[in-house]
C-alpha positions, -999 to 999 in steps of 0.1 A, spaced: -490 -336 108 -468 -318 83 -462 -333 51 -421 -341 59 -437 -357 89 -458 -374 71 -434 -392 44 -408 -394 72 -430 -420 92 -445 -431 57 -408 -442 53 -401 -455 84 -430 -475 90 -418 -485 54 -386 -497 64 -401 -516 93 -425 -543 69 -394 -549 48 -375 -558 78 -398 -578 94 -408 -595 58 -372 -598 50 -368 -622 84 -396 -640 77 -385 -648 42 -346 -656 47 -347 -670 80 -379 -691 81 -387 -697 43 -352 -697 23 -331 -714 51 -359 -742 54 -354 -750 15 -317 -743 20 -316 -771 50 -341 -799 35 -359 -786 1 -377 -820 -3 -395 -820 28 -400 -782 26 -417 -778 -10 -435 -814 -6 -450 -809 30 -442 -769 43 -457 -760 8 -477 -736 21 -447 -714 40 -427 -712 7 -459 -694 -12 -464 -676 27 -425 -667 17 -427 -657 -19 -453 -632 -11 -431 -615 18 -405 -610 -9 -428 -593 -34 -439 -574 2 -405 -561 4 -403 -552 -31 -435 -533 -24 -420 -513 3 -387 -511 -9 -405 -486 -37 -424 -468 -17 -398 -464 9 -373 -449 -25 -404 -426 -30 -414 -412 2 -374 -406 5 -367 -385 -29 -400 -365 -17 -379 -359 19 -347 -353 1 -351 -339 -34 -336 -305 -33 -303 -325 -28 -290 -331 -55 -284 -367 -48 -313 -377 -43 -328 -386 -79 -293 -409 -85 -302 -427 -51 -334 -427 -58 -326 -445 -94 -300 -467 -73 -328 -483 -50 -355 -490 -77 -328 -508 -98 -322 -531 -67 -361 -534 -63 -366 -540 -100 -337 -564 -98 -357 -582 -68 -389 -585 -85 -370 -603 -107 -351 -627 -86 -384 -640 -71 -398 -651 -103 -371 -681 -97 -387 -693 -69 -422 -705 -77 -407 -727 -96 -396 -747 -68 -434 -753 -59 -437 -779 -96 -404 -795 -89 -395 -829 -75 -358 -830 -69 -337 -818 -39 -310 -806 -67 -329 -789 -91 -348 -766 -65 -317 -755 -49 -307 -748 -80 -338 -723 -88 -327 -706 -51 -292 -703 -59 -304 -682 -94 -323 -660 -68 -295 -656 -44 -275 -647 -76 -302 -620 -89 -305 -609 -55 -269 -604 -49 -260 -584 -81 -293 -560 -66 -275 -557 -34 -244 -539 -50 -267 -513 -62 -284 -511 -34 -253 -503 -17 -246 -477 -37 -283 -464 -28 -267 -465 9 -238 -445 4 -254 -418 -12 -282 -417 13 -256 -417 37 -241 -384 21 -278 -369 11 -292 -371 51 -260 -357 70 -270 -360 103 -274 -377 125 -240 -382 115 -234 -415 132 -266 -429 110 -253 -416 81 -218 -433 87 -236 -465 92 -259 -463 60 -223 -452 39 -200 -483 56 -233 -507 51 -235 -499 14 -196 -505 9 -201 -537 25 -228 -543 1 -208 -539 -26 -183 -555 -15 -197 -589 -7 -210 -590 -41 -178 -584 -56 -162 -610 -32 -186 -638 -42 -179 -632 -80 -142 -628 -72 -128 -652 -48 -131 -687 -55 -134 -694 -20 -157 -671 -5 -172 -700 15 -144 -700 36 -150 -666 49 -190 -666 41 -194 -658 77 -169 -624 82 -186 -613 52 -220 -617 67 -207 -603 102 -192 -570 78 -224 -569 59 -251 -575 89 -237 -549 115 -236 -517 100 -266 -529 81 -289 -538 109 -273 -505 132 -278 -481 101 -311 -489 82 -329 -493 117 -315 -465 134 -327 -442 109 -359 -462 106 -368 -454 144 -356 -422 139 -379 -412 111 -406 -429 130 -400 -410 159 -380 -377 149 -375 -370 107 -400 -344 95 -399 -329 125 -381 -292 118 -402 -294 85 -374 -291 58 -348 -315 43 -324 -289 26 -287 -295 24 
């Protein structure tokens, strides 16, 4: 195996843990607190430290996912400032999650939504550079072009869903299109060109633009 093939499914393979960490966390762990965070830190204990550790997973990944990418891409000469991009929003994650072991000590249904709302918040302002990580990544890998429009409309929905919830007062009322805009060309990109680095990137040996 040729090294571009090698950090191309070093990448993808990448890509894959965070996604599959990422649903674990959000949807089993997070949305748990979110629905009943009494019942969930006092008797699911266990599943919110199982859930703090697939975050720090993610972050893991996230890094060596912005690595094995600059090595695939660095005679573009985006590739250090999206590089830079995706470690701020994995810096910025590490971060977040230091709000929620807290949760584990307290004994109100108030005070530890109040520790997940600070990581939503951390987490959030992460996403907007993360977006811009997108875009460029979107520009840096060219083709296949429908990929790269994905990752480039997926990172301007990034961004803007973090301005919207600093902006409109009543983003709640249209949490959900937001989501839907954020989600789709999210999920289509980022795992598109996951599989396809599994299965295809590396392939021709060079990455120049």
């Amino acid at each position: 195996m040729t090294k571009s093939r090698s950090l191309s499914v070093t990448a993808g393979s990448s890509y894959l843990v965070i996604f599959f960490a990422a649903i674990f966390a959000n949807f089993f762990v997070l949305e748990s607190i979110l629905n009943d965070p009494l019942v969930t830190i006092q008797k699911n204990n266990l599943i919110v430290r199982f859930g703090i550790l697939a975050f720090l997973i993610t972050v893991v990944f996230d890094v060596i996912v912005a690595w094995a990418l600059y090595e695939l891409y660095k005679s573009h000469i985006l590739s250090v400032l999206s590089t830079l991009f995706r470690m701020m929003h994995a810096g910025i994650m590490g971060v977040a999650v230091f709000a929620l072991p807290v949760t584990l000590q307290l004994t109100s249904g108030q005070e530890i939504l109040q520790q997940v709302n600070i990581f939503n918040t951390i987490w959030l302002i992460g996403l907007f550079f993360f977006g811009i990580h997108l875009i460029l990544l979107g520009k840096i890998i060219g083709k296949p072009k429908i990929i790269a429009f994905f990752l480039v409309i997926a990172g301007i929905m990034y961004m803007a869903d973090t301005g919207a919830h600093f902006f409109l007062r009543n983003y709640e009322d249209y949490s959900s299109i937001f989501l839907a805009f954020v989600a789709l060309p999210s999920i289509i990109g980022e795992m598109s060109f996951a599989i396809w680095l599994l299965l295809k990137g590396g392939s021709n040996g060079t990455y120049s633009n």
